[in-house]
N, C-alpha and C positions, 0 to 999 in steps of 0.2 A: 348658337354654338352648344349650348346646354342642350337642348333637345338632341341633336344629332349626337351629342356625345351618349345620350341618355339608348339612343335606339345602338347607339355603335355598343353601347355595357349590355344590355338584351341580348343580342346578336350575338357577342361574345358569350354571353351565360348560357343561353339555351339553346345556342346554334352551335351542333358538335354532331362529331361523325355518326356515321350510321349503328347500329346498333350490335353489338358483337352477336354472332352466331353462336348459340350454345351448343358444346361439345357432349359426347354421352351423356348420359346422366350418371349425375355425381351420388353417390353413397352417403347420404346426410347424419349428424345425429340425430335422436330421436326427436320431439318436439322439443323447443327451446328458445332460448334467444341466440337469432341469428347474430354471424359475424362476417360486417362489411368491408373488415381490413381498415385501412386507413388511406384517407384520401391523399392522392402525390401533393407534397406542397413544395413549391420553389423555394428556393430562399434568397430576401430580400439584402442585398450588399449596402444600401445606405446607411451609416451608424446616423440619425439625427443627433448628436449632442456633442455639444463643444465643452472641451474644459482649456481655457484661457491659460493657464499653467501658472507662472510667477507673478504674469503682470495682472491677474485676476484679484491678488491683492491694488491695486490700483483702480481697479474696476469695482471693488467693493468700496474703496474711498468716496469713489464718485457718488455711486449712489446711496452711501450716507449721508452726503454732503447735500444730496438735490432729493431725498426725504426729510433733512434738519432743514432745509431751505424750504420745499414745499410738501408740508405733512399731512395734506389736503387728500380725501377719499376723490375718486376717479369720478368726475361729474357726469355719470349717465343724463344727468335727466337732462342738462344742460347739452349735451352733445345733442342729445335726444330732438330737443326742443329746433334746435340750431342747425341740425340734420333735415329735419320734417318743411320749416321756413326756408331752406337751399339759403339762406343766411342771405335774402334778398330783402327781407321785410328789416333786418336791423338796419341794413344802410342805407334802406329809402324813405324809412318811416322809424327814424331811432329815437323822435323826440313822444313816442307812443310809451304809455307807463309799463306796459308789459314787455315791451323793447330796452327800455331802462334797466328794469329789473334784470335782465339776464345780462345785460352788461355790466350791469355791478356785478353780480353773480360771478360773470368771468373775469372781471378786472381782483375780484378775490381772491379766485382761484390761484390766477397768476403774481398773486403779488408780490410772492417772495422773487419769482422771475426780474418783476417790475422794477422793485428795488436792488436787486443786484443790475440791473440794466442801467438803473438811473445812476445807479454808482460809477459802473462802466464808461457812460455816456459823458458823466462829470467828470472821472479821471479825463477821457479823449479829449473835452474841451478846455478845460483848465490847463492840462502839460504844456502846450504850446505857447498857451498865454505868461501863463508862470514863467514858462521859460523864457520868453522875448523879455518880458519886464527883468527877469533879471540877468537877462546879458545888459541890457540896456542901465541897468544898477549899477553891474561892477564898471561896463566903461566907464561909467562916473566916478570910479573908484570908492564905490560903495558896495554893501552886499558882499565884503570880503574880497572885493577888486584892490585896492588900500595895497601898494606891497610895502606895507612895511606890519610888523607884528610883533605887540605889544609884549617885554619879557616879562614870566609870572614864574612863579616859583615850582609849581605841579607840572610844567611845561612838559616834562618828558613822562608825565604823571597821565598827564590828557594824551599824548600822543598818541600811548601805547592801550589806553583805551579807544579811542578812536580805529586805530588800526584793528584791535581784537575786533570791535562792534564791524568795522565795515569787512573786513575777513569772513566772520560768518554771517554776516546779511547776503555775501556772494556766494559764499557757501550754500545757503539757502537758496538763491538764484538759479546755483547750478543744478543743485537735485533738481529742482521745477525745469531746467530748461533737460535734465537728460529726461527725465518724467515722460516729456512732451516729445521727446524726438523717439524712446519706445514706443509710446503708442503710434509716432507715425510709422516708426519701422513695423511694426506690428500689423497695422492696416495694409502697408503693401504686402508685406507675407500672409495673410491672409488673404487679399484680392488673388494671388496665383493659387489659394485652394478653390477658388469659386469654381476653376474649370472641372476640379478633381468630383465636389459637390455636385456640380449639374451631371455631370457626366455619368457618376453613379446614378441618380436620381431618374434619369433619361433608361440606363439598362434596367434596374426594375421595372419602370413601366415596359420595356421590351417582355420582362420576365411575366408582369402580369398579363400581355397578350396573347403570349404564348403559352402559356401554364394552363389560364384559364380553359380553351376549349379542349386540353388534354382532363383535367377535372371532372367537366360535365360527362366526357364520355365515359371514365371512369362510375359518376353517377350511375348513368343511363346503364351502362354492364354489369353494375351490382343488381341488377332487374334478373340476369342468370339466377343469384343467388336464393331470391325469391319462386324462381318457377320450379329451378330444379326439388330445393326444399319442397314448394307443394305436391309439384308431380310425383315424389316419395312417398309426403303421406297420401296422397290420393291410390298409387299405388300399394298404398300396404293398410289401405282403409280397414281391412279386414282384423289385420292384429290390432290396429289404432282404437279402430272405433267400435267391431265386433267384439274386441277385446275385453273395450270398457265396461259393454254392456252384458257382457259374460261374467264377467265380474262385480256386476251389481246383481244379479240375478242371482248367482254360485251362494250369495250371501240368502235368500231366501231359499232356495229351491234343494241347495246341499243337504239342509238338515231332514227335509223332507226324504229325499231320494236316504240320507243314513237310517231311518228310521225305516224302511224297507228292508234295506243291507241288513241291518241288526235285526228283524223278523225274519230274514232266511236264514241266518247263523241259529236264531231259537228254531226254525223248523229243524234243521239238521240236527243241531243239538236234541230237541225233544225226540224224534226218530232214534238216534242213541240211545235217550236212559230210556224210553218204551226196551228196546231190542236187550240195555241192561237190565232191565225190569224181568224181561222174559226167560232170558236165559238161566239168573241168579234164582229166582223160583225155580225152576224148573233142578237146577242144582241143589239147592234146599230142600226142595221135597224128595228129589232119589236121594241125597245124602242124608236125611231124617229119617228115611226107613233103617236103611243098614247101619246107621246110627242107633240105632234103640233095638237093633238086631245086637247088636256087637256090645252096648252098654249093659242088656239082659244076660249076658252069654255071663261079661265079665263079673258082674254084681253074682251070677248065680256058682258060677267056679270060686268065688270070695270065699260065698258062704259055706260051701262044701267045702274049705279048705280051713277055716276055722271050727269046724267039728270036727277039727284032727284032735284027739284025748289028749294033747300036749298043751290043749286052750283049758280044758277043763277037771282033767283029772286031779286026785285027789293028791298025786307025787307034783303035778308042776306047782311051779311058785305062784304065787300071788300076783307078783305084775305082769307075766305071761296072760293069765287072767282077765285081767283087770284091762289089758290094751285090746286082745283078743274082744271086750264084751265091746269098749270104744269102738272097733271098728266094723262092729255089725250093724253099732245101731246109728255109724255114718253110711254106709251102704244105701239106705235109702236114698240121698241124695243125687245116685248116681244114677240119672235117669233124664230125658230130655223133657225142656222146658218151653221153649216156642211151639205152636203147631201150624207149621206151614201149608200141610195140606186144606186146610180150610182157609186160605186166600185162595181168590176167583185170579185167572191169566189176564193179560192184561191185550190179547189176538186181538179184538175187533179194533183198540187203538190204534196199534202197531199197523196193522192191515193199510189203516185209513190214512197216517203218515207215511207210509211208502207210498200209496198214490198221491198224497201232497206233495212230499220231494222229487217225485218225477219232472217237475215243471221246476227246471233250473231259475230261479227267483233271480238270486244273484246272476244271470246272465240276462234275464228281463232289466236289472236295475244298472247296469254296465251299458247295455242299450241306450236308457235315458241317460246317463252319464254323458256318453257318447255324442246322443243328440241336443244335450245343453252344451258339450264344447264343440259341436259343429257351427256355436254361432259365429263366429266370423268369418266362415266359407259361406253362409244364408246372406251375410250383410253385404261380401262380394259379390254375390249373386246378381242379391236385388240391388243395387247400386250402380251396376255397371256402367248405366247409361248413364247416369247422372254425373256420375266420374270423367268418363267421357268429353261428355259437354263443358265441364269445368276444366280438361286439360285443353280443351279446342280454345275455349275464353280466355283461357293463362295463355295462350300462345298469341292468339288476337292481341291482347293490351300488350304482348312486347312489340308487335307491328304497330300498332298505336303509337306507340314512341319512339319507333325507328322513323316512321312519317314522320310524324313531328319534331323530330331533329332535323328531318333532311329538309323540312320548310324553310327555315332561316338559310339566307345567304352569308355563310360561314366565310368562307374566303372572300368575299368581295369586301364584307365588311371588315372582316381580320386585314386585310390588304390595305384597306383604305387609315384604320385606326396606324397601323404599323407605319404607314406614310405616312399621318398627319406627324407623327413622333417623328420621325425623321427629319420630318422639314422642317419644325420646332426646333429639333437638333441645330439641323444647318444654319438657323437664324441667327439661333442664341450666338454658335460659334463665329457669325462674321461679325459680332460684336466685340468678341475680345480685342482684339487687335486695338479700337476705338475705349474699350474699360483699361487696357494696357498703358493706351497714351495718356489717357487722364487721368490714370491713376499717378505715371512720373510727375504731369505737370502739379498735382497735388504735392506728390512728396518733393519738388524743387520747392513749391511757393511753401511748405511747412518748414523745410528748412530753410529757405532765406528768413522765414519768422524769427529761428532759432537763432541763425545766425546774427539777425539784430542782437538779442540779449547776448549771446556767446560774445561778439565784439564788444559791448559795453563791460561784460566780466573780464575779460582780456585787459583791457585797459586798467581795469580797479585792477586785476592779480599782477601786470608788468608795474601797477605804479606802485603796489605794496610792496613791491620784490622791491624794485629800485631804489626807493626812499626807506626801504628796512635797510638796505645791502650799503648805498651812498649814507646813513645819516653819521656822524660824527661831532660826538656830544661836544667838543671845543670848541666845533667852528660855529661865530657869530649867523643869525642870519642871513646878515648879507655877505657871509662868504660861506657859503654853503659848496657842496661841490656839484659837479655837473649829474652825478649819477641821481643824488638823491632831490635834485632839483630837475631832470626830469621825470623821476616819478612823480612829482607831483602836479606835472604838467599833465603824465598819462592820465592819472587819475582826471584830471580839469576836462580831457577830452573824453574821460566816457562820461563825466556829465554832460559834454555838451552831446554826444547820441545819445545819451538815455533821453533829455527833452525832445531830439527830434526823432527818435525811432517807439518811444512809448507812447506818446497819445495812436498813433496807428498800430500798435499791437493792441492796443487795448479796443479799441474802433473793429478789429477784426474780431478778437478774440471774443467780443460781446457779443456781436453775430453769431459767431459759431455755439455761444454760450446757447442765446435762445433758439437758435433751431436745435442743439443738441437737447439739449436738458428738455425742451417741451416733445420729441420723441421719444426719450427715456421714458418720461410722465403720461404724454397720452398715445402711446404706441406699444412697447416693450412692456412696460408693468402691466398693463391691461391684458396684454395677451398671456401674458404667465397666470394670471388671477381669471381670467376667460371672462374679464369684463366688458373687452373688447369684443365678443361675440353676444355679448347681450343685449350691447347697442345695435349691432347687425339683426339680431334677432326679436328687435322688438318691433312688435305688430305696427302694419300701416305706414311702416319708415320710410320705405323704399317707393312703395306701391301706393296710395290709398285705399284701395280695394283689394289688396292682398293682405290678410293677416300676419302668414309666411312666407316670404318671398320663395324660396328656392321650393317647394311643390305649388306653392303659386304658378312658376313660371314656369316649370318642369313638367307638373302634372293639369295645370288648372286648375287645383284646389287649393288652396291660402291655409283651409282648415287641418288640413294633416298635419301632423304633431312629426315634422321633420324643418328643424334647426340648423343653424351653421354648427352650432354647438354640440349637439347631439352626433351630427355628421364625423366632427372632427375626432370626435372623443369614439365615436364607435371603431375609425378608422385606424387612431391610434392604438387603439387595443388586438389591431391587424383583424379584425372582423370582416367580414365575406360584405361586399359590395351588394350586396339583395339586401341584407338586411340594415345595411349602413345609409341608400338614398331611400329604403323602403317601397322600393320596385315590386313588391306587392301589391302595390296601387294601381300600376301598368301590368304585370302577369302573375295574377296569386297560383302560387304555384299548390298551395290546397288544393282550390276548389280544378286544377288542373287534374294534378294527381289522382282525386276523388274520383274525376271524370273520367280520369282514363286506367291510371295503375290498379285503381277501387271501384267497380264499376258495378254498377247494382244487377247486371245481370249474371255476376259471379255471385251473389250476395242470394238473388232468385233461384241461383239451381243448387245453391248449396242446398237452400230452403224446400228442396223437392227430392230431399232422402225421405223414403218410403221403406221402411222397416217392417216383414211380418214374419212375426216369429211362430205362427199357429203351426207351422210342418215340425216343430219339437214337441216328441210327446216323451213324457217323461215314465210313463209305467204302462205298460202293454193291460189290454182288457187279461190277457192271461195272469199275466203276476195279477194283478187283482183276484181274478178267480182264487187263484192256488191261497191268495189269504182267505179269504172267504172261507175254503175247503179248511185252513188250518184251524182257523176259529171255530170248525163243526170239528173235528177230530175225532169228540171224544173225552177229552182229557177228562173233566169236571166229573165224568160218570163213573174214574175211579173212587175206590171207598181209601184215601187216603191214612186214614188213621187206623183201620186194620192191618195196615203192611205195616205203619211205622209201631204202633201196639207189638205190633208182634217181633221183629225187628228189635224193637227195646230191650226184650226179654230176655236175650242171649240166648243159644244151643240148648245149653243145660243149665240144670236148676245151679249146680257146683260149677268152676273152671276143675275142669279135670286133672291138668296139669299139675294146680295146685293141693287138688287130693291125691292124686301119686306122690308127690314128692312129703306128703305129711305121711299116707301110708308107709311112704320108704322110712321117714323119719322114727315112725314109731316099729317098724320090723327093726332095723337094727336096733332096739333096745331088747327084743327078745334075745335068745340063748340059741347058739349055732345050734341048727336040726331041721328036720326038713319042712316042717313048719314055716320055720325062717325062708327060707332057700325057696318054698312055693308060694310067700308072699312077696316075695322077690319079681319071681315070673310073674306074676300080675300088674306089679310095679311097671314093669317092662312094658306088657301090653295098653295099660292105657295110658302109656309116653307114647306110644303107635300108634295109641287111636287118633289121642290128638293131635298127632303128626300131622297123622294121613287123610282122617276125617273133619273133624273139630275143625283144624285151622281153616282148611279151604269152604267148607262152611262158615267160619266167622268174614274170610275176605267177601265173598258172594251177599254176607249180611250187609256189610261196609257198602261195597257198589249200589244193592240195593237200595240202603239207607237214603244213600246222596241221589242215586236216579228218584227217588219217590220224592225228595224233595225241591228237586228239579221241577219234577213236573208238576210238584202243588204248586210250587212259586209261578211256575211258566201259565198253568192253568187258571192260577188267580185273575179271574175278571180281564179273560180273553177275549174275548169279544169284544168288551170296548176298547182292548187296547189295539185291537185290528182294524175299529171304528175310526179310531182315532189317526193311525195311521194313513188310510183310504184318506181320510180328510185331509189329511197333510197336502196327500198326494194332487187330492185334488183342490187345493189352494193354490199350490204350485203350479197348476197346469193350467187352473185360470187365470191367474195372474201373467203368467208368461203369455196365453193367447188372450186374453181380454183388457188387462189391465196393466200389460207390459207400456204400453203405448207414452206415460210419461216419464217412463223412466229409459224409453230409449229417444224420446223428443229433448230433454235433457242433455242426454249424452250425446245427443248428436249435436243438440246448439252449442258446446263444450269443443264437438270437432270440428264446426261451422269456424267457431272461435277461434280456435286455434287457426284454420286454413287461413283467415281472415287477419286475424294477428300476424300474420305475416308480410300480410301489405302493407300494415299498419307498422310495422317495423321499419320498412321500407321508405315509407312514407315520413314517418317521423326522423327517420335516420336523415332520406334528405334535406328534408328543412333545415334539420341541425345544421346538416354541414353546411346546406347555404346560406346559411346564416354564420357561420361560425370559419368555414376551413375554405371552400371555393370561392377563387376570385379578392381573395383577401385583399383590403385597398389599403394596406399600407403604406406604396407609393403616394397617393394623394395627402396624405397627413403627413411622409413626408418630405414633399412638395414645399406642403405651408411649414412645416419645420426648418425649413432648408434657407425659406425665405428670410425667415427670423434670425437664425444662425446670420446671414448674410448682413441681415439689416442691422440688428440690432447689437449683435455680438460681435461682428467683426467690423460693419462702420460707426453705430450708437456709440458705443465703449470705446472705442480708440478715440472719436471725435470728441467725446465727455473728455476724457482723459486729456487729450495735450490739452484743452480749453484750461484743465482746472493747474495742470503744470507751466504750460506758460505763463497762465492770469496770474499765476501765485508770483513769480518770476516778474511779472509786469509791476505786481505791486510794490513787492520789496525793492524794485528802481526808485522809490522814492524816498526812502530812507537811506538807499543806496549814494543817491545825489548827495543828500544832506553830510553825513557824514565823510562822503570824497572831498566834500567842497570846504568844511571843515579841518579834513587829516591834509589835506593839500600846501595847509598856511604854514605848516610844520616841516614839511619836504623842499620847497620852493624856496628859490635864492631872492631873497628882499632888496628892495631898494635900498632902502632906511630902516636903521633900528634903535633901540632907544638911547644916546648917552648924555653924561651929564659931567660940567664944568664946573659946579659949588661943591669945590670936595668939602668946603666946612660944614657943607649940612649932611653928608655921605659919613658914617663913619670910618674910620681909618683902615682898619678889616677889608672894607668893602672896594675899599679906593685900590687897595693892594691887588686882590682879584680880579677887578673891572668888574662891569656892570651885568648883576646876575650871572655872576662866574665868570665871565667870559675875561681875558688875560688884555692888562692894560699894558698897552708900550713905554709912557710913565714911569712906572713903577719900576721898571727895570732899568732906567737913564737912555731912555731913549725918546728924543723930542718927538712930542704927539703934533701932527700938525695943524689938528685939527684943536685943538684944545690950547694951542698957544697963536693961533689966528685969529680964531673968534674970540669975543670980547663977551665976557662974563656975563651970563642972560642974554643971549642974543642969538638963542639956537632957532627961533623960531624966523631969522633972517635968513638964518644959514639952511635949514634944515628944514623948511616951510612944510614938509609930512611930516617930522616928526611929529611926537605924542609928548605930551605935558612928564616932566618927571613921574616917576612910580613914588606913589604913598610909602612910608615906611611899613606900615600893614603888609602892605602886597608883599615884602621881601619875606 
């Protein structure tokens, strides 16, 4: 049965429809962790767990009563022992010392059992006996058979404790006896959930037949998720993996290629300040003629205009004079101070850079730009076939697993499992009808149990009512009345069924004692402690030759580390049935997977990406040249410090500007005349000059200045810095064709990885889930939950229960007896009772009242006839029961 169940849960798990067809190709995101959604899970309608409600407080009683009774730990070893022997060697060779031992051992165990059995046992025998002796007593009129009863002074003193006491000893009785009839009512309303329990218990296993091969296929479809995911990146290998390695390169080869870029920005640039260089000279030198044309003209019109007789004659004043001699002898100053024309042109430079800039550089270095980002159209290129072949193998391994689904006979086995459950079904249900009958005949024979004690109560509460409601404290005993003389009869007859109805409740109720209480102890608490599965679980129990029994017998290994225990507690936690009988022992679904979803000849063509990046050239042999050419130019062989020397020196030796405006300052100190007026006009003129000459020569000094500094900078130790560049270049260019090679082996095992990582996703995902979400055997746990509910909680507990409510009720019958048989002398109409005929020793009080109260005829004149018949002492003729006069004491 275990095996065929074993291939029927295989069958189930990994026999599932054919494989879904994948639809276009899906739009993925970029590499990542895929998502498998979530596997469909049924949901499971059995609640395992019972709460008892009110009478659960009764159910706690119990079993603190049968833990104060037996506080004894759970005897594995002793089971153990006892289990292994098949308990044949204790009965046919018990006088063996190691036979002994474990029966002392269990005679231990049980003793608290023991002694309450023995107690049991002795109530059952002695009741009956007790009881025959003492009917066989009072017929004798002994033992309280006697009617007649002795008057005492407490009399109504005793009565009415007697009554209080047996009042609640039946009181007590009754709570035991209602105790005992919840728990029976309890046991039958529970036996009507058993169908409602199976019945659920029965559709989840439906749910888990049918759920399961909806699951697998779910598995097997999230295979889509995986191909479409690679076929993307295989399809966009070029951004993926060209990309990466575009981008590891960009990081070496950029700076190289900027270092290019920034040598055609200085070509152009230095082609500028040359062509600044040339023009500004050339502007210099024609503005430096007519410049020293035009500053002689003006110096020579000064001077002739200060030999006007108004500078020197004998009538002008003295400061007319005296500015006039000032400003001859600043004249000299005004005069140019640079000599441009002895700076050399700077043509055969310039010449030489014009034919260096003809070769557009920055359109050479855009080219290798170009050809460094055409890597991942090169990597499409060279890949294609390899791509190729890895989407033919992605598409192979989902055939792979559509075969391999369609090998399991799915419906024959689904069909067959679905049947066994059914006929299971039908069994369990022609049973009811037979758990229904014997469940009434239980609840009749529980209450005719009750019914015993309910009758013995009945009689104590009509005899308490009667002999309360009849007593009346005047009347003598023997004139009692009828009411309160048969209560006390009632009372006499529940003594006589409590002796004949208690020793066989007690005979019964010890029985049900030790089968209950010894399933509570080694059935129910063990299974809650899961000590009960340790005895199952322990090596060689079952088998000899099986360490474990259940893959002992399962799988044919003993040694696999699968338990009833393990089982139960994986299953409880609703855990996926692979990993709960560890059915990786019969299909590991790894090295499946490995085999088929992982297959090394995806693994082998990933491994056969061929990368060559030699068709990127990063700088044409021409940009090369055209540096080369830059580096001869020229530059070095200007005389840089003759143009900046000269340059330094300014125009003229004065700012012009500022000697007009002092020559104006000091003409307006002279005296209105034409003197004035024609140092004026000259004022005039060399504000014009510098307008017009001066300035646009100082701006052309400027240009020049910055071009010549330009080009010293630029010309500073060019050639190595062109050397140096070359070198860049061609580091770059080695590197990408010679020594590119581990840094795209790298990045490519990076998108090996990654393609790979995705089976691996896969793969791992379904372990998970079947271990965790597919197939979840929650029904089986609870199964054995169900059982437990059934056994323990619904028959254990109610059958603890009335034992310990009846047995309580059984016992207080005996103090029950005692005191009925006692309150009874009290109630009941006597034969005889005490009187006496020596009034002289009665004092006169007493003789007035009669004896112990009670009202003499006497006393009142009226002849007693009894008292004037009989002859003074001679009651013991008359009166052969009576009792001896009462002491004076006793009144």
């Amino acid at each position: 049965m275990w095996k065929s169940g074993t291939l029927l849960l295989l069958s189930v798990l990994w026999a599932s429809g054919e494989l879904q067809q994948e639809t276009e190709l899906r739009r993925l995101p970029p590499p990542g962790k895929l998502n498998f959604g979530y596997v469909p899970a049924g949901v499971y309608e059995t609640l395992a767990h019972y709460e008892p409600g009110p009478i659960g407080i009764l159910f706690h009683l119990v079993h603190a009563f049968l833990h104060a009774m037996q506080p004894n730990a759970f005897p594995h070893d002793l089971i153990v022992k006892l289990a292994k022997d098949k308990f044949g060697a204790i009965q046919t060779e018990y006088q063996k010392p190691e036979n002994i031992v474990l029966t002392l051992q269990a005679i231990y165990y049980e003793i608290g059992f023991l002694i309450c059995a023995a107690v049991g046992l002795l109530f059952a025998i002695l009741m009956p006996v007790v009881g025959l002796f003492f009917c066989m007593c009072r017929c004798c009129d002994n033992c309280g058979g006697e009617m007649h009863q002795r008057q005492r002074k407490n009399a109504d003193c005793r009565r009415g404790l007697l009554g209080t006491l047996l009042f609640s000893t039946s009181l007590v009785i009754t709570i035991g006896v209602l105790c005992a009839y919840a728990a029976n009512q309890n046991l039958s309303s529970q036996v009507k959930n058993i169908r409602r329990l199976v019945n659920s218990n029965m559709r989840d296993l439906h749910t888990f037949a049918n759920d399961t091969p909806m699951q697998i296929d779910y598995l097997i479809s999230q295979y889509a998720t995986v191909k479409n995911k690679v076929n993307y990146d295989l399809d966009n290998i070029g951004p993926l993996l060209g990309g990466r390695i575009h981008v590891r390169l960009e990081k070496e080869v950029h700076p190289a290629l900027n270092q290019v870029l920034n040598m055609a920005g200085a070509m152009r640039e230095t082609k500028e300040a040359l062509e600044n260089v040339s023009v500004s000279l050339v502007v210099l030198q024609e503005g430096a003629g007519k410049l020293h044309f035009n500053l002689s003209q003006v110096r020579d019109s000064i001077n002739r205009t200060l030999d006007d007789p108004g500078c020197h004659d004998e009538e002008s004043d003295a400061t007319t004079a005296q500015l006039c001699h000032s400003i001859r002898q600043s004249l000299s100053q005004l005069q140019m101070s640079a000599n441009f024309t002895r700076l050399p042109n700077v043509n055969p430079q310039l010449e030489k850079m014009k034919n260096v800039v003809k070769t557009d550089l920055s359109s050479v270095v855009h080219r290798g730009f170009s050809s460094l980002n055409d890597t991942p159209h090169i990597v499409i290129e060279q890949t294609r076939t390899v791509v190729n072949s890895v989407q033919n193998l992605v598409d192979s391994v989902g055939n792979n697993i559509s075969s391999f689904s369609r090998a399991f006979p799915l419906q024959t086995c689904l069909s067959n499992f679905t049947i066994f459950i059914s006929h299971a079904h039908a069994k369990i249900e022609d049973y009811y009808p037979e758990i229904d009958k014997m469940d009434f005949y239980r609840w009749i024979g529980c209450i005719a149990l009750c019914c015993m004690v309910v009758l013995v109560l009945a009689f104590n509460y009509l005899g308490l009512l009667c002999g309360t409601l009849g007593y009346d404290k005047h009347a003598s005993p023997t004139t009692r009345g009828c009411i309160s003389n048969t209560g006390g009869t009632l009372l006499m007859a529940g003594v006589g069924f409590s002796f004949i109805f208690s020793w066989m409740l007690m005979g019964v109720l010890t029985t049900i004692f030790l089968a209950g209480g010894n399933m509570e102890k080694l059935l129910c608490e063990p299974f809650h402690t899961k000590e009960l599965f340790k005895v199952v679980d322990t090596p060689y129990l079952i088998n000899p030759e099986w360490k474990n029994f259940i893959p002992g017998y399962m799988y044919n290994d003993s040694e696999l580390e699968l338990t009833s225990e393990s089982l139960y507690s994986t299953c409880k936690q609703n855990k996926g049935i692979y990993s709960a009988l560890r059915l990786d022992k019969v299909f590991n679904i790894s090295s499946f997977l490995n085999t088929t979803v992982f297959t090394k000849d995806v693994v082998h063509q990933l491994e056969n990406f061929r990368i060559d990046l030699r068709a990127i050239i990063l700088l044409e042999a021409e940009g090369k040249q055209n540096l080369l050419d830059f580096s001869e130019a020229g530059l070095s062989e200007i005389n840089y410090a003759d143009y900046l020397d000269e340059v330094n020196k300014g125009v003229t030796v004065v700012d012009v500007l500022s000697f007009a405006k002092e020559l104006e300052s000091q003409t307006d100190l002279m005296p209105r005349g034409p003197l004035q007026t024609a140092l004026k006009g000259h004022v005039a003129t060399l504000q014009r000059i510098h307008r017009q000459q001066i300035a646009p020569m100082e701006q052309a000094m400027s240009a020049l200045n910055q071009s010549m500094r330009f080009l010293e900078r630029t010309a500073s130790d060019l050639p190595n810095k062109v050397t140096d560049v070359l070198e860049a270049i061609e580091a770059a260019q080695h590197l990408i064709s010679q020594n590119a090679t581990l840094l795209i082996n790298q990045e490519t095992r990076k998108y090996s990885a990654t393609i790979i990582g995705y089976f691996n996703q896969y793969i791992e995902w379904v372990k998970t889930s079947l271990a965790l979400e597919v197939a979840p055997c929650k029904p089986f746990s609870n199964i054995l939950d169900t059982a437990q509910i059934m056994t323990c909680s619904f028959l254990v507990d109610s059958m603890n229960t009335f034992w310990m409510g009846l047995g309580c009720s059984t016992l207080f019958l005996l103090p029950s007896v005692i005191l009925a048989v006692k309150l009874a002398k009290y109630y009941r109409r006597m034969d005889t009772e005490d009187v006496y005929d020596d009034v002289e020793t009665i004092p006169m009080k007493n003789m007035e009242i009669g004896n112990n109260g009670y009202h003499s005829e006497s006393s009142q004149g009226i002849p007693n006839p009894m008292m004037t018949s009989v002859p003074t002492y001679d009651t013991m003729n008359r009166f052969p029961r009576a009792s001896a006069p009462p002491r004076h004491i006793d009144w």
